[in-house]
DSSP file (Angstrom, degrees, kcal/mol; ACC not computed):
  #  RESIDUE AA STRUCTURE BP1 BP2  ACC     N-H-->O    O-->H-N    N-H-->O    O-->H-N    TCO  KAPPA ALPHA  PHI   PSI    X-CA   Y-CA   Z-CA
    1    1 A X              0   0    0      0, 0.0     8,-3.4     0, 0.0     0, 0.0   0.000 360.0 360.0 360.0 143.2    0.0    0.0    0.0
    2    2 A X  B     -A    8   0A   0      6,-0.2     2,-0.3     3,-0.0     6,-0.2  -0.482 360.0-157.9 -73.1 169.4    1.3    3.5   -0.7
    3    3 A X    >   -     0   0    0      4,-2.3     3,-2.2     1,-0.2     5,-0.0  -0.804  36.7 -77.2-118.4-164.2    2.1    5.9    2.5
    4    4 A X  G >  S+     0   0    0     -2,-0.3     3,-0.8     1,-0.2    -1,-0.2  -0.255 121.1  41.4 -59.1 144.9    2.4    9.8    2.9
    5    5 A X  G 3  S-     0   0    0      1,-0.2    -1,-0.2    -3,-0.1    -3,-0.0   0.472 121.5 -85.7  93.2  -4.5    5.7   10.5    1.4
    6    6 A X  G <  S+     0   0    0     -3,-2.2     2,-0.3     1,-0.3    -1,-0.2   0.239  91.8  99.7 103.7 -12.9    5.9    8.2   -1.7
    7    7 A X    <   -     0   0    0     -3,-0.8    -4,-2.3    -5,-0.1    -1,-0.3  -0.767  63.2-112.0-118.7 173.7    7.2    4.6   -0.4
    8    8 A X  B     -A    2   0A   0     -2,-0.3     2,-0.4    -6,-0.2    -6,-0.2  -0.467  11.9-155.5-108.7 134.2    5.3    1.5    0.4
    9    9 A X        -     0   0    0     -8,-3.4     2,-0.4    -2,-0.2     0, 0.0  -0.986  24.6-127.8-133.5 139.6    4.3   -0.6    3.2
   10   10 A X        -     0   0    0     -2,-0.4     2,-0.2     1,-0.0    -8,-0.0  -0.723  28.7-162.3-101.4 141.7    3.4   -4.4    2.8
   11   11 A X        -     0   0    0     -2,-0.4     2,-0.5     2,-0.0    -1,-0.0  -0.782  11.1-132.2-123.8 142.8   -0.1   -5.2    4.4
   12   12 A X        -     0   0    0     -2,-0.2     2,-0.5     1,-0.0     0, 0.0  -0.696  19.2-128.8 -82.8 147.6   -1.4   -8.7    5.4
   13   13 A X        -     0   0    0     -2,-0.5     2,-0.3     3,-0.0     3,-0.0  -0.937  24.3-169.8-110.8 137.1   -4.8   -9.8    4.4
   14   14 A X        -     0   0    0     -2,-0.5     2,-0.3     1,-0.1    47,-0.0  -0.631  35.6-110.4-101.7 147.1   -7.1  -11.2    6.8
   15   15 A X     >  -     0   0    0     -2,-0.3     4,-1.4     1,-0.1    -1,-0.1  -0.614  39.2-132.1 -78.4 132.9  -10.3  -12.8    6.5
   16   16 A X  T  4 S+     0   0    0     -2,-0.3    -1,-0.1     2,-0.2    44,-0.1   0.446 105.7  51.1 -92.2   3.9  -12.4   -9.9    8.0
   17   17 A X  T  4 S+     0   0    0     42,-0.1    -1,-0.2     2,-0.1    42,-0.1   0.410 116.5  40.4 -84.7 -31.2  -14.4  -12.3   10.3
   18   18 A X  T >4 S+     0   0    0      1,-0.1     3,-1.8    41,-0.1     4,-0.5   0.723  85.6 111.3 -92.7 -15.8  -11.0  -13.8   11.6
   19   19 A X  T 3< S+     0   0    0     -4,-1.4    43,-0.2     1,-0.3     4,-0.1   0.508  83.7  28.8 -57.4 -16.3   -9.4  -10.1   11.6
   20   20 A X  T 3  S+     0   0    0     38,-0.3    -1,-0.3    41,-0.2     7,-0.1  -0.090  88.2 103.0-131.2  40.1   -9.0   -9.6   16.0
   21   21 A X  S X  S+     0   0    0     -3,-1.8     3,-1.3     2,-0.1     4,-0.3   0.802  80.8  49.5 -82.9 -45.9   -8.6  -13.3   16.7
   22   22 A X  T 3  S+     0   0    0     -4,-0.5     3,-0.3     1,-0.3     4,-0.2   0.891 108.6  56.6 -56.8 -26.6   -4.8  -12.6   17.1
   23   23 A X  T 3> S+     0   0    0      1,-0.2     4,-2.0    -4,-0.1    41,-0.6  -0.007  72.7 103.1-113.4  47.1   -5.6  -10.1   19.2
   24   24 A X  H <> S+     0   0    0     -3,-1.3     4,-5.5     2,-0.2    -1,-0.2   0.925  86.0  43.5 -76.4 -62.7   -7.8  -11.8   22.0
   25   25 A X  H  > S+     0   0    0     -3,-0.3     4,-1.9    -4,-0.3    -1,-0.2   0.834 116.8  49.4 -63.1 -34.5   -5.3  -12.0   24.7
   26   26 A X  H  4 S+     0   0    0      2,-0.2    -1,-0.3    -4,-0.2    -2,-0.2   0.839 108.1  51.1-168.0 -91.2   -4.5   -9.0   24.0
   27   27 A X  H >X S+     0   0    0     -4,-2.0     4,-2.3     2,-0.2     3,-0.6   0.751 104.7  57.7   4.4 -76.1   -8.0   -7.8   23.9
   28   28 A X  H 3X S+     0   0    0     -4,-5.5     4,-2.4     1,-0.2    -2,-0.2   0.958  99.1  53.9 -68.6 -28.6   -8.8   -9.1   27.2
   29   29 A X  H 3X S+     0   0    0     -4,-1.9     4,-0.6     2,-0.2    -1,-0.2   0.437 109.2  56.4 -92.2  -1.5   -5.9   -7.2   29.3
   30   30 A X  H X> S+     0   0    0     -3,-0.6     4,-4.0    34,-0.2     3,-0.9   0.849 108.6  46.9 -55.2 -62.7   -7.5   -3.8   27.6
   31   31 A X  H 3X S+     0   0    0     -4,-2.3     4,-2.3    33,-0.3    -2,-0.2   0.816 110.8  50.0 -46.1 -39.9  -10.7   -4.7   28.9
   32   32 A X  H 3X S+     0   0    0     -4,-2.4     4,-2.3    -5,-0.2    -1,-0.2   0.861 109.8  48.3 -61.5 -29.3   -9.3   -5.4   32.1
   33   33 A X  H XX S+     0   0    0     -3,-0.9     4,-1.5    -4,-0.6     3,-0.7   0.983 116.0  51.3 -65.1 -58.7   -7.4   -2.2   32.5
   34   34 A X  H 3X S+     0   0    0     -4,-4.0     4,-2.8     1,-0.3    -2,-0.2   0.698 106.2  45.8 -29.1 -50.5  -10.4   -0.8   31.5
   35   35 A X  H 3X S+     0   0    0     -4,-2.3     4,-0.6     2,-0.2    -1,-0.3   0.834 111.3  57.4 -48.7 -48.6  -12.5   -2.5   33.8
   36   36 A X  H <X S+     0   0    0     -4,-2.3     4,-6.8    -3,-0.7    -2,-0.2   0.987 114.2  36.5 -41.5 -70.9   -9.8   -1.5   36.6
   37   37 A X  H  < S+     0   0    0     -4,-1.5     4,-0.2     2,-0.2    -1,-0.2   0.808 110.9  56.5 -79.6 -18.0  -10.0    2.4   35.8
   38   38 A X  H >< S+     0   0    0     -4,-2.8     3,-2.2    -5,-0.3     4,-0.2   0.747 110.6  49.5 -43.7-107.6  -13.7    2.6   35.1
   39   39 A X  H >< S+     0   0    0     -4,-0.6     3,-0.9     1,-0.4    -2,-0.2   0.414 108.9  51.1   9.3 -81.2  -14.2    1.0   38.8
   40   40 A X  T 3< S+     0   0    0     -4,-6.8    -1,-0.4     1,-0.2    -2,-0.2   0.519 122.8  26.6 -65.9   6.3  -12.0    3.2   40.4
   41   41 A X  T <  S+     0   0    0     -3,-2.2     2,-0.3     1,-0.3    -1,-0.2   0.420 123.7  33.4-147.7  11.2  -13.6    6.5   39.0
   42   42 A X  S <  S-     0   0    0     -3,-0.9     2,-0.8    -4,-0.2    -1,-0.3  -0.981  85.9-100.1-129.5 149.6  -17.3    5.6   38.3
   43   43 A X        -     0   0    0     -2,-0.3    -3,-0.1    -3,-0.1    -4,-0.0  -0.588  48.3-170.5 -81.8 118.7  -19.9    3.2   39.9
   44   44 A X        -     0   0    0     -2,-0.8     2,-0.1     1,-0.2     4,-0.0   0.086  20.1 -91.7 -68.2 170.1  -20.3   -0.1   38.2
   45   45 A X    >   -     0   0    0      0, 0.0     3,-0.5     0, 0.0    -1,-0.2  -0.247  34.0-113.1 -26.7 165.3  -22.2   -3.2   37.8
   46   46 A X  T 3  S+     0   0    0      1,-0.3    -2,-0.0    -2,-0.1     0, 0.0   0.577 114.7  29.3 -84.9  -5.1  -21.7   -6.6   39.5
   47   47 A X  T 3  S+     0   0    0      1,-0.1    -1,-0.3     3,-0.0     3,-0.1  -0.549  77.4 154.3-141.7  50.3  -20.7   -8.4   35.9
   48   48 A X    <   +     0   0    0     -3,-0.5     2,-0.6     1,-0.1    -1,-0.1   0.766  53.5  50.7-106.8  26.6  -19.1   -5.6   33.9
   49   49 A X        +     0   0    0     18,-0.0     2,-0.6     2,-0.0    -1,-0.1  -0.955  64.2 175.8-126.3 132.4  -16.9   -7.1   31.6
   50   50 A X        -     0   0    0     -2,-0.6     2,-0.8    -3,-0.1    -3,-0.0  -0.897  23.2-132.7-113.7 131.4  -18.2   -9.6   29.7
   51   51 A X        +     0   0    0     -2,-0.6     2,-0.3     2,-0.0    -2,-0.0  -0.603  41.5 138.1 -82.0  78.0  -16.5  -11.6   26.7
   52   52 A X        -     0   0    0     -2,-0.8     2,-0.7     0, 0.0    -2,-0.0  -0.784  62.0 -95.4-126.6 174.3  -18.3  -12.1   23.5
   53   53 A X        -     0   0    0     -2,-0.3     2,-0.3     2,-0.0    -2,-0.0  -0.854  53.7-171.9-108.8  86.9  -18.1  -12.1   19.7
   54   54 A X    >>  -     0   0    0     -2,-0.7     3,-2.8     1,-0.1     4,-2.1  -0.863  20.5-135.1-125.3 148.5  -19.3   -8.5   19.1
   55   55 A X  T 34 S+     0   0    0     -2,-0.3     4,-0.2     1,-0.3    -1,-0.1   0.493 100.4  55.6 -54.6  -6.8  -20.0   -6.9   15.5
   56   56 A X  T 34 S+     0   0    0      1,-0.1    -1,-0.3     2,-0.1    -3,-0.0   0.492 114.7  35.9-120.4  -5.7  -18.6   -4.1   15.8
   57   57 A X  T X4 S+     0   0    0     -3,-2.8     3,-2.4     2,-0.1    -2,-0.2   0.508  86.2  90.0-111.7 -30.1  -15.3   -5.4   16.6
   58   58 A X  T 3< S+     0   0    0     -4,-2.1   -38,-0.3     1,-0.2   -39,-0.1   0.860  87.0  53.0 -58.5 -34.7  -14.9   -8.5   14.8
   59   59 A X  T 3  S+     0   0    0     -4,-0.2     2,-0.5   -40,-0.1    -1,-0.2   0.734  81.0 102.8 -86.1   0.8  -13.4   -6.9   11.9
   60   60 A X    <   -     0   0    0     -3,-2.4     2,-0.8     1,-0.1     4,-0.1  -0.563  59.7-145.0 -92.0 153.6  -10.5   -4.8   13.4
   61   61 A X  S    S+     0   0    0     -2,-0.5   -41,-0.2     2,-0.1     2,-0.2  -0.582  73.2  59.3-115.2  51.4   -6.9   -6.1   13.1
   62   62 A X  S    S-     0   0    0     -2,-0.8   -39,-0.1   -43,-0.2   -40,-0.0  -0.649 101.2 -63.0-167.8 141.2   -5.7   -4.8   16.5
   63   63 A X        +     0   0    0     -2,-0.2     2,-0.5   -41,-0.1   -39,-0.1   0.365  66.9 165.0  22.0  84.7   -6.2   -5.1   20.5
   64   64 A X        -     0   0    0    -41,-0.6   -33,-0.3    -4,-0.1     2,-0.2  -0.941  23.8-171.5-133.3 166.8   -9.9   -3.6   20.9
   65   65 A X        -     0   0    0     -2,-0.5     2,-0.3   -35,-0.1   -37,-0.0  -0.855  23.7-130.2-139.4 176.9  -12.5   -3.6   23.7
   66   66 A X        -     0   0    0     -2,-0.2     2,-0.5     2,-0.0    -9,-0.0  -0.973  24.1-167.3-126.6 134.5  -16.2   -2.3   23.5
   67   67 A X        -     0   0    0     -2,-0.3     2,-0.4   -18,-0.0     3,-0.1  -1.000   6.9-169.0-129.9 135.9  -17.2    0.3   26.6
   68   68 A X        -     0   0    0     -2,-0.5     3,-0.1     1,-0.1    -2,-0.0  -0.961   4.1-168.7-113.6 137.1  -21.1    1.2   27.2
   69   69 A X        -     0   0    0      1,-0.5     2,-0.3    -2,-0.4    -1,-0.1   0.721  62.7 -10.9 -92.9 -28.3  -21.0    4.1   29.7
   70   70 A X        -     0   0    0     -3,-0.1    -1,-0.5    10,-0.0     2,-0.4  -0.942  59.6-108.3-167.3 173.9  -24.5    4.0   30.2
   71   71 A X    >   -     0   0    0     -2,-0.3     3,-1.8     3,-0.3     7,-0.6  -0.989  27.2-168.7-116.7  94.3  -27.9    2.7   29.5
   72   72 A X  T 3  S+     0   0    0     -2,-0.4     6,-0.2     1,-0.3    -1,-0.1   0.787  78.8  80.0 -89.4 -27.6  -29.7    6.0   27.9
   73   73 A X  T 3  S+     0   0    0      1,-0.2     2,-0.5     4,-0.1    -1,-0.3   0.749  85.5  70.6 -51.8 -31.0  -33.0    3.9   28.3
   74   74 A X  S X  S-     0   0    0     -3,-1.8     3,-1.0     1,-0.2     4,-0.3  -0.936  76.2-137.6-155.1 164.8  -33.2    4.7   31.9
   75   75 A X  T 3> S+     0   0    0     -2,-0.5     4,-4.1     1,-0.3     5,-0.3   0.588  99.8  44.4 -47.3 -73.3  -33.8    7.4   33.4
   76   76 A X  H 3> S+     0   0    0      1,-0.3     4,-1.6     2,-0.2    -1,-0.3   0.736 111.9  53.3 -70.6 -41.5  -31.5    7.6   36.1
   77   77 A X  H <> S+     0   0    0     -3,-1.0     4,-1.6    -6,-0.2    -1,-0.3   0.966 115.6  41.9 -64.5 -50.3  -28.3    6.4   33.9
   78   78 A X  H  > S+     0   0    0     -7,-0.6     4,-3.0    -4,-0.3    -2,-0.2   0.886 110.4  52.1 -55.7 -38.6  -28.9    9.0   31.4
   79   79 A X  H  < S+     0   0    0     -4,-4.1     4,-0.3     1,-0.2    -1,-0.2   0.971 119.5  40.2 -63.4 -41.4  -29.7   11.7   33.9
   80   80 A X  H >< S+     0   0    0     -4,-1.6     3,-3.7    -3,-0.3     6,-0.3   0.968 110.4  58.5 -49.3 -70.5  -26.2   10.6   35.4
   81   81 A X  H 3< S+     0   0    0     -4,-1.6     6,-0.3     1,-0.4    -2,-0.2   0.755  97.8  62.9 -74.3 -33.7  -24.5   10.2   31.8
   82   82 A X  T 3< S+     0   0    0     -4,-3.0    -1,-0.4    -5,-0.1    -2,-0.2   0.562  83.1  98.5 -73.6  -4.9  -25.3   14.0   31.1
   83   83 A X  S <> S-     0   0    0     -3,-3.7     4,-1.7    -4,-0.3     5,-0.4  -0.401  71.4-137.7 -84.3 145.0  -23.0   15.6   34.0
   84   84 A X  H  > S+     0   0    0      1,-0.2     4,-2.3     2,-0.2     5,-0.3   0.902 106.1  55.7 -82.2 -15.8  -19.8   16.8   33.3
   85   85 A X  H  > S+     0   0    0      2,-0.2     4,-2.6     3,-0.1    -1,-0.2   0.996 109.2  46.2 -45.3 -59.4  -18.5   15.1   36.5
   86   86 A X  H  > S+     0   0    0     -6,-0.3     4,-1.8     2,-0.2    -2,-0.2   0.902 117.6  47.3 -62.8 -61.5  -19.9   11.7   35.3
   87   87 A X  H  X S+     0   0    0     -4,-1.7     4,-1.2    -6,-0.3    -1,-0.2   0.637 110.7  50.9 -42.2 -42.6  -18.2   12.5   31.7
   88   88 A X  H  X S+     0   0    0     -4,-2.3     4,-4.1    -5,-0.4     5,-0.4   0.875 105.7  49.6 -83.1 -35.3  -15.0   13.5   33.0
   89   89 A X  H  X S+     0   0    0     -4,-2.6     4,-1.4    -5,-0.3    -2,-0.2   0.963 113.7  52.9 -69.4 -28.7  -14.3   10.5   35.3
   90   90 A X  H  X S+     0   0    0     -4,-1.8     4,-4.4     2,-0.2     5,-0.3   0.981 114.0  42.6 -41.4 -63.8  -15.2    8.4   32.0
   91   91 A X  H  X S+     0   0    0     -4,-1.2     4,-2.8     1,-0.2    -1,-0.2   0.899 107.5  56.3 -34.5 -63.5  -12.8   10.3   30.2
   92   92 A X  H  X S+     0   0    0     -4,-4.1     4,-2.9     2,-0.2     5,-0.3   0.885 116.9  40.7 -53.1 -33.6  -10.2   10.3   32.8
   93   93 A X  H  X S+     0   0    0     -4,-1.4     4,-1.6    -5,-0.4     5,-0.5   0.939 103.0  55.5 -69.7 -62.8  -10.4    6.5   32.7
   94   94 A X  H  X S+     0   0    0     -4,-4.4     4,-2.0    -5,-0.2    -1,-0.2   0.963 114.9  50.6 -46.9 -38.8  -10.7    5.7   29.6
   95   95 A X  H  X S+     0   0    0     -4,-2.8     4,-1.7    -5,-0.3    -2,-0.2   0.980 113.5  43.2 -45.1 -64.0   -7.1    8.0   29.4
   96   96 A X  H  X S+     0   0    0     -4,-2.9     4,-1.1     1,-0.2    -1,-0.2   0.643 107.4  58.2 -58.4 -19.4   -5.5    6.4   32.0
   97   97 A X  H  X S+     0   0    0     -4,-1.6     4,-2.7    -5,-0.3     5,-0.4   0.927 103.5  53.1 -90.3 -26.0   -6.6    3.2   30.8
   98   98 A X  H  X S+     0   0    0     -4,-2.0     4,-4.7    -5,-0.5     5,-0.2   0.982 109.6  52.9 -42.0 -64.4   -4.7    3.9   27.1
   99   99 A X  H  X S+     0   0    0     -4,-1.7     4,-1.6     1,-0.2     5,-0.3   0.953 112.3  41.4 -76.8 -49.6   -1.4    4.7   28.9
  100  100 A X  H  X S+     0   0    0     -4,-1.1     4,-3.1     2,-0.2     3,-0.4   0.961 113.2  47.4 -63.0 -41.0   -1.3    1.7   30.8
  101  101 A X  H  X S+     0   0    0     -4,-2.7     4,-1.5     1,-0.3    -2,-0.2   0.993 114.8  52.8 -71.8 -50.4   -2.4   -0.7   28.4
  102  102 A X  H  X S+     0   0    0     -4,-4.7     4,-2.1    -5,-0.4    -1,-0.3   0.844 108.6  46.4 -62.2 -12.2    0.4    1.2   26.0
  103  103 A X  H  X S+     0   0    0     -4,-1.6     4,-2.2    -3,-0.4     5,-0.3   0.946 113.2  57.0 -86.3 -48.5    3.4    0.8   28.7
  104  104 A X  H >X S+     0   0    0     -4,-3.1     3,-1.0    -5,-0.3     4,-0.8   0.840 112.4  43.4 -42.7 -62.4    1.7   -3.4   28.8
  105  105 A X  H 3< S+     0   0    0     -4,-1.5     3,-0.4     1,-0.3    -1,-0.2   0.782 112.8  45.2 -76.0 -55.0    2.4   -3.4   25.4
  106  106 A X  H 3< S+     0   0    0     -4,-2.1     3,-0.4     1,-0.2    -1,-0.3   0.573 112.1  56.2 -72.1  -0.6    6.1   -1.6   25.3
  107  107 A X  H << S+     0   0    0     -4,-2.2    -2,-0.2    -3,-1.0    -1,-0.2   0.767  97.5  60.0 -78.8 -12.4    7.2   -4.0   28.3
  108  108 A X     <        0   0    0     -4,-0.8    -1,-0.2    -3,-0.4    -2,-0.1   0.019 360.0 360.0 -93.5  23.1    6.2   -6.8   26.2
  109  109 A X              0   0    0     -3,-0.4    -1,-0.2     0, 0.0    -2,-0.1   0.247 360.0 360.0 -95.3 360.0    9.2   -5.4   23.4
């Protein structure tokens, strides 16, 4: 494929079904960071990471997780989901949870 600047980078092709199977383990320790810093800077559920085969993921060729912040169907999570408190501690987590997963990733170099 070309890049910016005129030279060429060779690209695998994946079966777009198989396309994050490499990156299941991988996968799961996002989610867990994830899990981690949600928890410590919003209130959770008893079950909230769950493992499944989800559409929206299945085609990406790298490390992904899926986060729902809320349930905009009730009341009380949306009313919640509109504060900018509630919206910054997401934020801050989801940040924090980037930079850790990226130092997991460059200790594993």
């Amino acid at each position: 494929l070309p890049v910016l600047g005129g030279s060429a980078r060779a690209t695998d092709i994946i079966r777009w079904d198989l396309a994050q199977a490499a990156h299941i383990e991988s996968s799961t320790v996002l989610a867990g960071i994830l899990e981690e810093e949600l928890r410590s800077h919003v209130p959770m559920g008893s079950r909230p990471l769950q493992q499944a085969p989800m559409r929206v993921l299945m085609g990406t060729n790298m490390p992904a997780a899926l986060v729902e912040v809320a349930y905009l169907t009730n009341a009380d999570q949306e009313k919640q989901a509109s504060t900018p408190q509630f919206q910054q501690s997401i934020t801050l987590a989801i940040y924090e949870s980037v930079l850790r997963f990226r130092s997991h990733l460059e200790s594993r170099r």
